[in-house]
C-alpha positions in Angstrom: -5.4 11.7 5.2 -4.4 10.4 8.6 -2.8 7.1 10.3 -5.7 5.3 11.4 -4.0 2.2 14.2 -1.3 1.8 16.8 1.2 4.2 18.3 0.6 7.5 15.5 -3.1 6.5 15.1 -5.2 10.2 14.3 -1.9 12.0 13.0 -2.6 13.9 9.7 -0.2 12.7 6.8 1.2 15.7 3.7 -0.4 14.7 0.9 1.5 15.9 -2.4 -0.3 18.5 -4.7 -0.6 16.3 -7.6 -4.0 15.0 -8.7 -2.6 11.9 -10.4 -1.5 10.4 -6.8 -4.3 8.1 -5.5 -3.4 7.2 -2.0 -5.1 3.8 -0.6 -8.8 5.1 0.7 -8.4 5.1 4.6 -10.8 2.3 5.3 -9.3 -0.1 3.2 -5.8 0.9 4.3 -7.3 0.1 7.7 -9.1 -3.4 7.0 -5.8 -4.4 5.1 -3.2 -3.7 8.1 -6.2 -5.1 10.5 -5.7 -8.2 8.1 -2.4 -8.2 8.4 -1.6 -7.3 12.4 -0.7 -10.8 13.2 2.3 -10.2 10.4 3.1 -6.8 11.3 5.1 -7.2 14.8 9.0 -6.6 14.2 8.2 -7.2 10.4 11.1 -5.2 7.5 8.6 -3.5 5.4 8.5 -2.8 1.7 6.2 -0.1 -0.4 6.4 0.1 -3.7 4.7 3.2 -5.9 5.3 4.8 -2.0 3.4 7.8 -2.9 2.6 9.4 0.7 4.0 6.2 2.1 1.4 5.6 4.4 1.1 2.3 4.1 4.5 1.7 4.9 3.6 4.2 8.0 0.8 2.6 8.9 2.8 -0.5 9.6 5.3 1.1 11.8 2.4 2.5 13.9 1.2 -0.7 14.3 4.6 -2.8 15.2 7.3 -3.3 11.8 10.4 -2.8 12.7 11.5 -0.3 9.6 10.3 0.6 6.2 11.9 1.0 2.7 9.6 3.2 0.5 10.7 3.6 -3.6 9.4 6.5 -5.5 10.3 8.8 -7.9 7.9 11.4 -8.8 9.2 14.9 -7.0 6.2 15.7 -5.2 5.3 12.5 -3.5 9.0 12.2 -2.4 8.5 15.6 -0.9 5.3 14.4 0.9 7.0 11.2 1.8 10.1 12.9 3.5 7.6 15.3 5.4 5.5 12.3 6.5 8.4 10.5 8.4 10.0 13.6 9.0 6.8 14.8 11.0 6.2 10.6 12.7 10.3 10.9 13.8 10.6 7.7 11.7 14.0 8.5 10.1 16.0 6.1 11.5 13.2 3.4 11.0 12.7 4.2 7.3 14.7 4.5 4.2 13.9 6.6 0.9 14.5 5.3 -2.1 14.4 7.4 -5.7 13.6 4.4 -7.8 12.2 2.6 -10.8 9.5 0.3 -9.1 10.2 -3.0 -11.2 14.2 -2.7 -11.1 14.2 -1.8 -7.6 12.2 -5.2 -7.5 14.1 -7.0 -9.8 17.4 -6.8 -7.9 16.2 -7.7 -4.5 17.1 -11.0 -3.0 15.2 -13.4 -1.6 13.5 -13.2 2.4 14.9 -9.5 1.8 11.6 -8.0 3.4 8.7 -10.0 5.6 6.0 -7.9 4.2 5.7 -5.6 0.8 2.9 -3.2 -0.6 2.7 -2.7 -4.3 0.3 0.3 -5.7 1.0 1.3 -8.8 -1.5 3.1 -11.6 -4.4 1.6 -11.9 -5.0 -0.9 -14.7 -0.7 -0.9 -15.3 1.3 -3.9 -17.0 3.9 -2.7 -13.9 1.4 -4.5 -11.5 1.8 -7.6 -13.6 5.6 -7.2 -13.5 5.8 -6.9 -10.2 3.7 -10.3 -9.2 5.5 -11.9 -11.4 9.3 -11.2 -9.9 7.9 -11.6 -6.1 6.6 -15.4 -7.6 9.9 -15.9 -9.3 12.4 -13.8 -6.6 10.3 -14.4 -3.4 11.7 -11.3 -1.7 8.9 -11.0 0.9 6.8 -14.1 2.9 4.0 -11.4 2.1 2.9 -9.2 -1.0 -0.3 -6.7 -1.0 -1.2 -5.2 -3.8 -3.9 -3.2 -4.7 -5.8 -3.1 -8.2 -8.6 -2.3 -10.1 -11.2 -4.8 -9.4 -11.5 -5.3 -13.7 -7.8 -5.9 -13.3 -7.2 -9.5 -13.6 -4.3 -11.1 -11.4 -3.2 -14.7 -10.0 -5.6 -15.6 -7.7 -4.2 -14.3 -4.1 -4.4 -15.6 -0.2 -6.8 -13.2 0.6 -9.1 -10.4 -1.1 -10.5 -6.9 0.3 -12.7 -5.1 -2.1 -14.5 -2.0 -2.5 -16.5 -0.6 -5.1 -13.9 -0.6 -8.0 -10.5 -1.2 -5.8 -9.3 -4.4 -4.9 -6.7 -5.6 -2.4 -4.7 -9.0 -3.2 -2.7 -10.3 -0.3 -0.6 -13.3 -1.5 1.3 -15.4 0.7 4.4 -17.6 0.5 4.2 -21.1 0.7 6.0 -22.8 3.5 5.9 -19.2 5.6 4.7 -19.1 9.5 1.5 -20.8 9.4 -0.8 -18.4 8.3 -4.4 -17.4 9.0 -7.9 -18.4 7.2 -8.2 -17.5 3.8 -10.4 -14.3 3.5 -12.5 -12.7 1.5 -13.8 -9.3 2.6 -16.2 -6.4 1.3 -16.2 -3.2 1.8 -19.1 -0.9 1.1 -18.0 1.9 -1.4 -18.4 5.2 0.5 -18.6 7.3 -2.5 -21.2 5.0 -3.8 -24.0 6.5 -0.9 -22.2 10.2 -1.9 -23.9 13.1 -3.6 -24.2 13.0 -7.2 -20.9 15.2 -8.6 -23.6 18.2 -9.1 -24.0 18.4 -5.6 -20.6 17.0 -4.7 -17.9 19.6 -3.8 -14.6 19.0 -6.2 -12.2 18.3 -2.8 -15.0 15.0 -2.2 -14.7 13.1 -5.8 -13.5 10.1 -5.5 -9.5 10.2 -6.1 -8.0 9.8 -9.7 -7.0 6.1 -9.7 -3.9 7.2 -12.6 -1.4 7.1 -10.1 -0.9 6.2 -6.1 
């Protein structure tokens, strides 16, 4: 796993040693914060179910100004603190050992331009969290990212591929925003081997937990 845009673009990112983490697949990570460059200059990040936190990293490479990142589970906070440690981000970034939804819940709003939500796939925690950012408005910006059988409010913008789904919602009455978009991805495991043929390190990623 690597940054793929701006300043840290090609440097590898610690990936925790836990096969229920499912970090963001690269090129939708990279069609989401292409997306979303026109929001990212000088923009206070949020992301939620941080995992690796390279979403959050990825929008400091490409121009946010800082980056809170919640998690709790033990090995993706290790990864996490050896990712910024690594990018020289620690006084751009803060870490967070927190419940998702209360961190959430507790926030005020306009407290963050932009925040990323990716929790387990298919979990009622997505739902909670939509639901607070509609009712607490504590970013101009949520992206979430979902199974596509997951259904959700009906968002801004939409980038799928294969099962995974992004949803970018936007507030109303923010900075003029862009065209409504609606983009597909092809599925690169889809052309992949069967899993005969497919070496264990190449299955597509467990979609339990980001």
């Amino acid at each position: 796993m690597r940054i793929i845009g701006g300043k840290f673009a090609g440097r590898d990112l610690t990936s925790p040693g836990d096969r229920r983490v499912r970090p963001t697949a690269e090129h939708m990570r990279a069609a989401l914060l292409d997306l979303l460059q026109p929001d990212l200059a000088g923009a206070r990040v949020l992301d939620l179910f941080a995992g690796t936190g390279a979403l959050g990293l990825e929008a400091i490479s490409r121009g946010s100004k800082s980056a809170d990142f919640v998690e709790w589970r033990p090995a993706s906070l290790h990864a996490l603190k050896a990712n910024i440690a690594a990018l020289k981000l620690r006084e751009q970034t803060r870490i967070f050992k927190h419940d998702a939804i209360h961190f959430a819940g507790a926030l005020t709003e306009d407290r963050y331009d932009l925040a990323f939500c990716d929790p387990p796939y298919e979990s009622k925690q997505l739902d909670w969290i939509i639901r607070l950012w509609h009712e607490r408005r504590f970013s101009r910006i949520l992206a979430v990212e979902h199974a596509v059988t997951h259904e959700i409010p009906p968002g801004h913008s939409t980038i799928t591929s294969g099962p995974s789904r992004l949803t970018i919602y936007r507030r109303a009455g923010a900075p003029v925003a862009p065209a409504p978009r609606t983009v597909s991805l092809a599925d690169p495991w889809a052309a992949a081997p069967g899993p005969a043929s497919r070496p264990p390190a190449a299955r597509r990623p467990s979609s339990r937990k980001r």
